[in-house]
C-alpha positions as CSV (number, residue, x, y, z in Angstrom):
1,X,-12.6,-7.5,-7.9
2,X,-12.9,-3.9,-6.3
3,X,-10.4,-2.1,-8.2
4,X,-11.9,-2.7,-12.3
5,X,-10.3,-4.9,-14.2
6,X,-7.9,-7.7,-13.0
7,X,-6.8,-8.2,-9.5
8,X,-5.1,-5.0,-8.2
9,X,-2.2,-7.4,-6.4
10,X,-0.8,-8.2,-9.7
11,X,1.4,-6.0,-11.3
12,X,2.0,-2.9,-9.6
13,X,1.3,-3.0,-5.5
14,X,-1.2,-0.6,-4.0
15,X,-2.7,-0.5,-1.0
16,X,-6.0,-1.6,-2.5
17,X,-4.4,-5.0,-3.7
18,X,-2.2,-5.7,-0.7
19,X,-5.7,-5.7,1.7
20,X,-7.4,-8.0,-1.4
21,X,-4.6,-10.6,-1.0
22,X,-4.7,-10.1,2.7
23,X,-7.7,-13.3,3.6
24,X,-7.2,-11.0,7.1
25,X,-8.2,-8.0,6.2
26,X,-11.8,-8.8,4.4
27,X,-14.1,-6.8,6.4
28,X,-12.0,-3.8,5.8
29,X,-11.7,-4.4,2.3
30,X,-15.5,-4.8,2.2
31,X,-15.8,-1.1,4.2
32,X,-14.0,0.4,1.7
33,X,-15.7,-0.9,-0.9
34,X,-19.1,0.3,0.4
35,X,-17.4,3.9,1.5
36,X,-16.5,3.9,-2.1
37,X,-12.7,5.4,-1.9
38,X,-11.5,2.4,-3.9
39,X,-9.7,4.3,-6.5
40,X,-7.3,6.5,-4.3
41,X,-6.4,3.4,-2.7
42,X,-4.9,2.3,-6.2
43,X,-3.5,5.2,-7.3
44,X,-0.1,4.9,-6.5
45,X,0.2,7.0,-3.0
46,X,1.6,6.7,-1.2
47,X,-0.5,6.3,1.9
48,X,-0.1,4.6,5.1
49,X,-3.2,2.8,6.1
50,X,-3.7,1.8,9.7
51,X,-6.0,-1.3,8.9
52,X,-7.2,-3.8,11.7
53,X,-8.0,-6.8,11.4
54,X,-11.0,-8.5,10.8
55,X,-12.2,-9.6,14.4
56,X,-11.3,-5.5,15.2
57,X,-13.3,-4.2,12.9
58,X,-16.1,-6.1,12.0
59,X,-17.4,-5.0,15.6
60,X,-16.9,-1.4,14.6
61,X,-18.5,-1.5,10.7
62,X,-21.6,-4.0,11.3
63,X,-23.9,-1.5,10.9
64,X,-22.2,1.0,9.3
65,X,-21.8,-1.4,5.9
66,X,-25.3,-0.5,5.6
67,X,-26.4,2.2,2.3
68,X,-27.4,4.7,4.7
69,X,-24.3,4.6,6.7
70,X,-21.8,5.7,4.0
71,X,-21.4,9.3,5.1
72,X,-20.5,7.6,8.9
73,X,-18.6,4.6,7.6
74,X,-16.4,7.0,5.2
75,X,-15.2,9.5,8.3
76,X,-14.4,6.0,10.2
77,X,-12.1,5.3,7.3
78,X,-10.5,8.5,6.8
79,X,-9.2,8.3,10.1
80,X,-7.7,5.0,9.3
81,X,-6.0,6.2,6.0
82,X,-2.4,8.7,5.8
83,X,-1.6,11.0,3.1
84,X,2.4,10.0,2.7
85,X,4.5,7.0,3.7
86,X,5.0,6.7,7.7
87,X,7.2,3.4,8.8
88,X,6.3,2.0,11.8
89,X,9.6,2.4,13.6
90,X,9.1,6.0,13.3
91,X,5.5,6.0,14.6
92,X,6.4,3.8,17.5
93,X,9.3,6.7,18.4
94,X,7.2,9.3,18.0
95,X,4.4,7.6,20.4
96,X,7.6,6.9,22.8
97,X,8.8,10.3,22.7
98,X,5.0,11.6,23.4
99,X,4.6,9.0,26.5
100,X,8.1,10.2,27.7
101,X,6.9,13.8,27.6
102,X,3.1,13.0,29.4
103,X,5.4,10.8,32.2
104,X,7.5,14.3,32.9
105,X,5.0,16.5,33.1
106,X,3.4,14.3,35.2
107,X,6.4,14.4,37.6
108,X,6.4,18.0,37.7
């Protein structure tokens, strides 16, 4: 549907078709469409994409869907997207060890 040609879920994964066959994750997929970055979504990465879910970010992209939106709706998704592949258990310690740090200092 978004990606050209048949549905990017079958055959090789990407991003792109793992938010397409998540019902979930439809008003992102719809920003993305309408930000136009489609096709580095489907290359093959990888990227890490921090993706709410619907009822979180249909409140954020309402208006920004709109045509003369794009340049606002495509900085709200580039701050949703990582160059690279970042597992959660390794964000999750790093956010640990940061909180750690920000409790000591606080202490001092």
């Amino acid at each position: 549907m978004c990606c050209g040609g048949s549905s990017p879920a079958v055959g090789f994964p990407t991003i792109a078709g793992k938010a397409v066959a998540t019902p979930t994750l439809s008003t992102p997929v719809a920003a993305v469409i309408a930000a136009g970055p489609v096709g580095t979504l489907s290359s093959p990465g990888p990227f890490t994409v921090f993706a709410p879910t619907d009822a979180a970010f249909a409140k954020a992209v309402t208006k920004l869907l709109l045509p003369k939106s794009k340049a606002a709706l495509v900085k709200l998704l580039k701050y949703h997207v990582l160059a690279g592949k970042a597992m959660a258990a390794a964000i999750q310690e790093v956010d640990r060890r940061r909180r750690s740090r920000s409790r000591t200092s606080a202490l001092r």
